[in-house]
N, CA, C and O atoms as a GROMACS GRO file, in nm:
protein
  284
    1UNK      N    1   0.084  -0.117   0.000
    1UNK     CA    2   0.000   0.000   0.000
    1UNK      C    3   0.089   0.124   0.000
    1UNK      O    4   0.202   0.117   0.050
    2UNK      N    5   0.040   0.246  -0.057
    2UNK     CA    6   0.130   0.381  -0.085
    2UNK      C    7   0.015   0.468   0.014
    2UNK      O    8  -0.108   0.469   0.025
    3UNK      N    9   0.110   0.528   0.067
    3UNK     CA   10   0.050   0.627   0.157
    3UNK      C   11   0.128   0.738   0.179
    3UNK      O   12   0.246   0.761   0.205
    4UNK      N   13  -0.024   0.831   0.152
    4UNK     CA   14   0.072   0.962   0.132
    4UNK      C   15   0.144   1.056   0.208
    4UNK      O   16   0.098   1.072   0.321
    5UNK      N   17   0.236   1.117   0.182
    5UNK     CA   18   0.297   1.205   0.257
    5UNK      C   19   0.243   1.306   0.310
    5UNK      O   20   0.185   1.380   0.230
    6UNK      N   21   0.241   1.342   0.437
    6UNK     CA   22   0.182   1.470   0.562
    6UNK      C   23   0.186   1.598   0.451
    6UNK      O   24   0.106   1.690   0.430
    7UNK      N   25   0.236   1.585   0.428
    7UNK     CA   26   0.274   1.728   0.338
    7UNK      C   27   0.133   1.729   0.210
    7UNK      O   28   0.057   1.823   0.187
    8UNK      N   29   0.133   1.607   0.153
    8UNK     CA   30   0.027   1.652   0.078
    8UNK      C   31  -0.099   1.719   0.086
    8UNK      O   32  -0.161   1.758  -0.012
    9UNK      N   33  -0.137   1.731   0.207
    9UNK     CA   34  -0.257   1.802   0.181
    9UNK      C   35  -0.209   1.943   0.198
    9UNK      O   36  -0.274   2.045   0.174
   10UNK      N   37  -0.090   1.934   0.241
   10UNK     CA   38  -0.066   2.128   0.246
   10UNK      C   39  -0.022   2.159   0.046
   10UNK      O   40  -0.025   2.266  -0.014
   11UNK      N   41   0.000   2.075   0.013
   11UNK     CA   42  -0.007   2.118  -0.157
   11UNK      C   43  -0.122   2.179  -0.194
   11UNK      O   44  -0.130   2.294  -0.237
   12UNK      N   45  -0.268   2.055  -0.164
   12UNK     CA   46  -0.404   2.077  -0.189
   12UNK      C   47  -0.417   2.234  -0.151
   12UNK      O   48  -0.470   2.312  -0.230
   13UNK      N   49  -0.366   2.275  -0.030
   13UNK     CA   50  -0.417   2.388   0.005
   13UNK      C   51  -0.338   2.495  -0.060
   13UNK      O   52  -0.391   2.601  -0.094
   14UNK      N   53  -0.196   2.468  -0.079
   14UNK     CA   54  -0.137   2.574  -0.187
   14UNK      C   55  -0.238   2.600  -0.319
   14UNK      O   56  -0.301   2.702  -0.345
   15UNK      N   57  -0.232   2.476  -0.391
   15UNK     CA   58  -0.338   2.511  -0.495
   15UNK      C   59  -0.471   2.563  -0.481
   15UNK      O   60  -0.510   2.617  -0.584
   16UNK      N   61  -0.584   2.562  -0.348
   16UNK     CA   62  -0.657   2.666  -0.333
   16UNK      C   63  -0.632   2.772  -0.339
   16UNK      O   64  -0.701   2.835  -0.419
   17UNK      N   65  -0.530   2.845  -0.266
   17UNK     CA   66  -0.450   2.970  -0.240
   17UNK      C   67  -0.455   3.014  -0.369
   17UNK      O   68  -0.545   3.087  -0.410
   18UNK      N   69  -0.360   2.972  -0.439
   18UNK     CA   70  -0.311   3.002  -0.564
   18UNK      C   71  -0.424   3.053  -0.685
   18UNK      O   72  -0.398   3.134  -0.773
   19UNK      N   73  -0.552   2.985  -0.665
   19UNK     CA   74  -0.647   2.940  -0.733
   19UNK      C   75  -0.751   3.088  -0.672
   19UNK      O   76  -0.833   3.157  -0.734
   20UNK      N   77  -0.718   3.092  -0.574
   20UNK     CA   78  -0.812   3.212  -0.474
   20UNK      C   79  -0.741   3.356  -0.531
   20UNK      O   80  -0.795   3.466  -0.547
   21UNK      N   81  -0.631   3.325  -0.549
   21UNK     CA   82  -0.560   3.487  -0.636
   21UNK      C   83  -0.562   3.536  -0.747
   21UNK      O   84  -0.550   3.650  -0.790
   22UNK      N   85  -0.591   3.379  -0.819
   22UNK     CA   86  -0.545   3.394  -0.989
   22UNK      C   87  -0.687   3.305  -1.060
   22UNK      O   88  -0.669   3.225  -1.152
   23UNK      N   89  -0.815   3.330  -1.007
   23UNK     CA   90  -0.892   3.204  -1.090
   23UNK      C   91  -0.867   3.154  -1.171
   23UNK      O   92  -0.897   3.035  -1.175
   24UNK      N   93  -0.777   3.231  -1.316
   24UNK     CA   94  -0.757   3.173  -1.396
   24UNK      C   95  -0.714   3.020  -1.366
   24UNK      O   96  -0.769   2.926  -1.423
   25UNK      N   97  -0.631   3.010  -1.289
   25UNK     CA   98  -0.559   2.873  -1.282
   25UNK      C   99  -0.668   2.753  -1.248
   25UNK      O  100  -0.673   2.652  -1.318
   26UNK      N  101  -0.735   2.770  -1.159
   26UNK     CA  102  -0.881   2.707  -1.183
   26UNK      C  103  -0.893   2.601  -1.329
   26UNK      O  104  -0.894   2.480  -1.352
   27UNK      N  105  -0.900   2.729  -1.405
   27UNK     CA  106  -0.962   2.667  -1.480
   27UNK      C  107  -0.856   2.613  -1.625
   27UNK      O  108  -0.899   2.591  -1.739
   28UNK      N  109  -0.717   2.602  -1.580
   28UNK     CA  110  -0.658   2.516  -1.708
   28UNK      C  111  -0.644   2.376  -1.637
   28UNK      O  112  -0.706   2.342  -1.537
   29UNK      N  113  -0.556   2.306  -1.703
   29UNK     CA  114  -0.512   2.174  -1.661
   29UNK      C  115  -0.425   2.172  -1.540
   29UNK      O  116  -0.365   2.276  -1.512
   30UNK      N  117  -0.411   2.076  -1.469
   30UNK     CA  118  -0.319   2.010  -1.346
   30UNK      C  119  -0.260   1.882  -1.395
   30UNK      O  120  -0.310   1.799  -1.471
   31UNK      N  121  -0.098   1.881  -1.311
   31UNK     CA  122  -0.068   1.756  -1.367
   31UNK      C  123   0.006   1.686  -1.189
   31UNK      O  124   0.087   1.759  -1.132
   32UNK      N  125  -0.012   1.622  -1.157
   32UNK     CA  126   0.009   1.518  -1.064
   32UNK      C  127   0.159   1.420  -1.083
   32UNK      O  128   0.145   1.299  -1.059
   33UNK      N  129   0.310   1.473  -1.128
   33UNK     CA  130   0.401   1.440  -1.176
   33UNK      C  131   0.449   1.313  -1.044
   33UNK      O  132   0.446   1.344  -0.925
   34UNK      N  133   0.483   1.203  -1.081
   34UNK     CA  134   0.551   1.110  -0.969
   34UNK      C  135   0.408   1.100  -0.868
   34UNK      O  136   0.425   1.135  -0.751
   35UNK      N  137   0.295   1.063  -0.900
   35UNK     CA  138   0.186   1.069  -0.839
   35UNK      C  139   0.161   0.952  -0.731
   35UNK      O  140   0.063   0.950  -0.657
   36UNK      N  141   0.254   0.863  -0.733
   36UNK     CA  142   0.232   0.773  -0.619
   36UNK      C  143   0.068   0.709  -0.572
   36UNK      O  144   0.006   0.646  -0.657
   37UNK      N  145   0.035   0.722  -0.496
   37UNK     CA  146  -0.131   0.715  -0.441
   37UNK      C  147  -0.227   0.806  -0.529
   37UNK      O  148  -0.348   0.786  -0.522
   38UNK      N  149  -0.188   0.886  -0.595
   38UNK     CA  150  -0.306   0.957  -0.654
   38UNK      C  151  -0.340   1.071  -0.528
   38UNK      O  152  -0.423   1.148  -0.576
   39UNK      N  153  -0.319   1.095  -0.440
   39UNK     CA  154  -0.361   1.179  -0.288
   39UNK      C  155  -0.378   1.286  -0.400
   39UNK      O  156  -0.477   1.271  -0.472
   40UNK      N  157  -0.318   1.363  -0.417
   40UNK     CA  158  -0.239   1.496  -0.448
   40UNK      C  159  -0.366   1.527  -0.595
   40UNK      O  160  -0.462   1.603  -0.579
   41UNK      N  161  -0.345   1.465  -0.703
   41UNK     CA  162  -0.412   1.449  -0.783
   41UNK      C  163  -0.591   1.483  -0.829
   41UNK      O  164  -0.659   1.548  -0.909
   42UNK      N  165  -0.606   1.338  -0.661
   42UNK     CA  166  -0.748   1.367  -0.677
   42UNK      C  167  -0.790   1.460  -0.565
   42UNK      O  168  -0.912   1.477  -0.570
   43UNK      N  169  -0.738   1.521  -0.474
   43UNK     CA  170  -0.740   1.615  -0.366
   43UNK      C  171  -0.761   1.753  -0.474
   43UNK      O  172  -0.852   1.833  -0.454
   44UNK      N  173  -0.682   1.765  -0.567
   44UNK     CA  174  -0.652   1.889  -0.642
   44UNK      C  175  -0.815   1.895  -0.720
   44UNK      O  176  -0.898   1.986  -0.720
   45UNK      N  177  -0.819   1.774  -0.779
   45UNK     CA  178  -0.981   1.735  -0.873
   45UNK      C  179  -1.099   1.789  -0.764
   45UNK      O  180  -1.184   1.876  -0.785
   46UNK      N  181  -1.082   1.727  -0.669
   46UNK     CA  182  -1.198   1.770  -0.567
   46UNK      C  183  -1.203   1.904  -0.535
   46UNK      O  184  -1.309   1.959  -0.505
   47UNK      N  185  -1.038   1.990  -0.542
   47UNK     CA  186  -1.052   2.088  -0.472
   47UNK      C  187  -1.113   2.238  -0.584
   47UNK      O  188  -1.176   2.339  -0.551
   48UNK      N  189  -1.055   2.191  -0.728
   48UNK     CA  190  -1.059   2.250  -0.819
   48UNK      C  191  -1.183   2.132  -0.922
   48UNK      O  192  -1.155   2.038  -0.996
   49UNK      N  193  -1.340   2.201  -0.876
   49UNK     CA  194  -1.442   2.111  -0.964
   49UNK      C  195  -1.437   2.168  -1.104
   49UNK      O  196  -1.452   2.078  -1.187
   50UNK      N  197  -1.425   2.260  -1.144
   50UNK     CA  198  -1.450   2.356  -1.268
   50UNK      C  199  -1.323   2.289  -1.350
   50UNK      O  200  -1.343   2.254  -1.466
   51UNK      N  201  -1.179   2.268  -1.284
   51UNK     CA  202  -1.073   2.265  -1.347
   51UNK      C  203  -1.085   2.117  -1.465
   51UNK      O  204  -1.090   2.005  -1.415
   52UNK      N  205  -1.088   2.135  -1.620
   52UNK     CA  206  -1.101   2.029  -1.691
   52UNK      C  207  -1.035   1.934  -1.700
   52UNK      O  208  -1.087   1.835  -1.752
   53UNK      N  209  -0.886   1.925  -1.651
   53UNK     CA  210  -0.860   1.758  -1.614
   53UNK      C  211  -0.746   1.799  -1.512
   53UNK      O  212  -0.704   1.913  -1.496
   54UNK      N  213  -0.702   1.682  -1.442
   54UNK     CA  214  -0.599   1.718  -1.338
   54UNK      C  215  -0.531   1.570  -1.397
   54UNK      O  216  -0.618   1.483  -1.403
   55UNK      N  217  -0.413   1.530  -1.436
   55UNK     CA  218  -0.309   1.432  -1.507
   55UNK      C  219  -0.264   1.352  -1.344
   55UNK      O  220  -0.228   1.404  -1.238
   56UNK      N  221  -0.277   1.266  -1.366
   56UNK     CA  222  -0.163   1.171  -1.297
   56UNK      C  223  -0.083   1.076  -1.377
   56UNK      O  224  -0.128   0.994  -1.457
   57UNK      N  225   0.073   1.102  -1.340
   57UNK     CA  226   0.156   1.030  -1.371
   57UNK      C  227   0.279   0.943  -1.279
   57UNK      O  228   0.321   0.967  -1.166
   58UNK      N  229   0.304   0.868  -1.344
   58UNK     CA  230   0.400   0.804  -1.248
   58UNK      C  231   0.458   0.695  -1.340
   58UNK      O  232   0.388   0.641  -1.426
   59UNK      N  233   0.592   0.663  -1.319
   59UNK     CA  234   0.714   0.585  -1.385
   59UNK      C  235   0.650   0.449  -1.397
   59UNK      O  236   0.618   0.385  -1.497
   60UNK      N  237   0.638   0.420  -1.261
   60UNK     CA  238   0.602   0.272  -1.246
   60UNK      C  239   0.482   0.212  -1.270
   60UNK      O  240   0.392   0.294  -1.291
   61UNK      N  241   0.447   0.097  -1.276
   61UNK     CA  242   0.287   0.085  -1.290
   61UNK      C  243   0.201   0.046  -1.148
   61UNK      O  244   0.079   0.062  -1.136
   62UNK      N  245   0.271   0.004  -1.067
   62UNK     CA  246   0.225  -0.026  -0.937
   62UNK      C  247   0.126   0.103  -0.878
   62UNK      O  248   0.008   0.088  -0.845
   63UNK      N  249   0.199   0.228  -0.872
   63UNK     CA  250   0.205   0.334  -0.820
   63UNK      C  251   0.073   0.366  -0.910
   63UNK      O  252  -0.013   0.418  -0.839
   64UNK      N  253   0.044   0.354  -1.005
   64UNK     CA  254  -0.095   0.421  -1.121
   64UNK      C  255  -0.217   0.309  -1.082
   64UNK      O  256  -0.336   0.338  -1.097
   65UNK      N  257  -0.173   0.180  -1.029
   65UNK     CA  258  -0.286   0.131  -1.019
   65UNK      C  259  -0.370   0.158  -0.910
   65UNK      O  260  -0.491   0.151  -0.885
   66UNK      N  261  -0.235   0.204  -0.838
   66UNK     CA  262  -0.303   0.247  -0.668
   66UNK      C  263  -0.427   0.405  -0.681
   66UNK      O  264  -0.541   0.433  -0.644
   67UNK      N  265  -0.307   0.475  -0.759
   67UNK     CA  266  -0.436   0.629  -0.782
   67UNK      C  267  -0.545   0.624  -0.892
   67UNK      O  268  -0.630   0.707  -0.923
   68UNK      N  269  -0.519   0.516  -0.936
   68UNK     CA  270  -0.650   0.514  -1.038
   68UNK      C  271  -0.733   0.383  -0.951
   68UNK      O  272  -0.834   0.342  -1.010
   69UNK      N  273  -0.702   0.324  -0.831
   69UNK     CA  274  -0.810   0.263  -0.690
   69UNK      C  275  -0.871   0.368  -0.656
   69UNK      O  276  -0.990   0.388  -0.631
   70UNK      N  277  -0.743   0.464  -0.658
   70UNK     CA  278  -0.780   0.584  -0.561
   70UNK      C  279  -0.878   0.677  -0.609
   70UNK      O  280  -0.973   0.717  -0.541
   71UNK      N  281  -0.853   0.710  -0.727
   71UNK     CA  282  -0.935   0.820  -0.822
   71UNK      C  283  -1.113   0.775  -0.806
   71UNK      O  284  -1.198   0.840  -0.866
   0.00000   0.00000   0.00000
């Protein structure tokens, strides 16, 4: 099992922030680079509903099956 790092939800909340200054950003794409669990990814999807896709990626395939459980 992948479990995410303490820190991730303070990302989620950077990208509100960020999102609270600049709507624009809202509303382009997100990408989820080295996405592990998907946390980050689908935290960002939930946090940003308007935003048209948020990407998860990751090297390995282990790690994609877990955030696409997760998604």
């Amino acid at each position: 099992m992948l479990i995410p790092r303490p820190e991730t939800e303070l990302m989620v909340d950077f990208v509100q922030d960020a999102v609270q200054r600049s709507p624009e950003l809202g509303m382009g794409e997100w990408a989820d680079l080295g996405t592990g669990s998907g946390a980050l990814a689908v935290g960002v999807a939930r946090a940003l509903p308007h935003c048209p896709r948020v990407y998860a990626a990751d090297i390995a395939p282990e790690p994609l099956a877990y955030a696409s459980f997760n998604a």
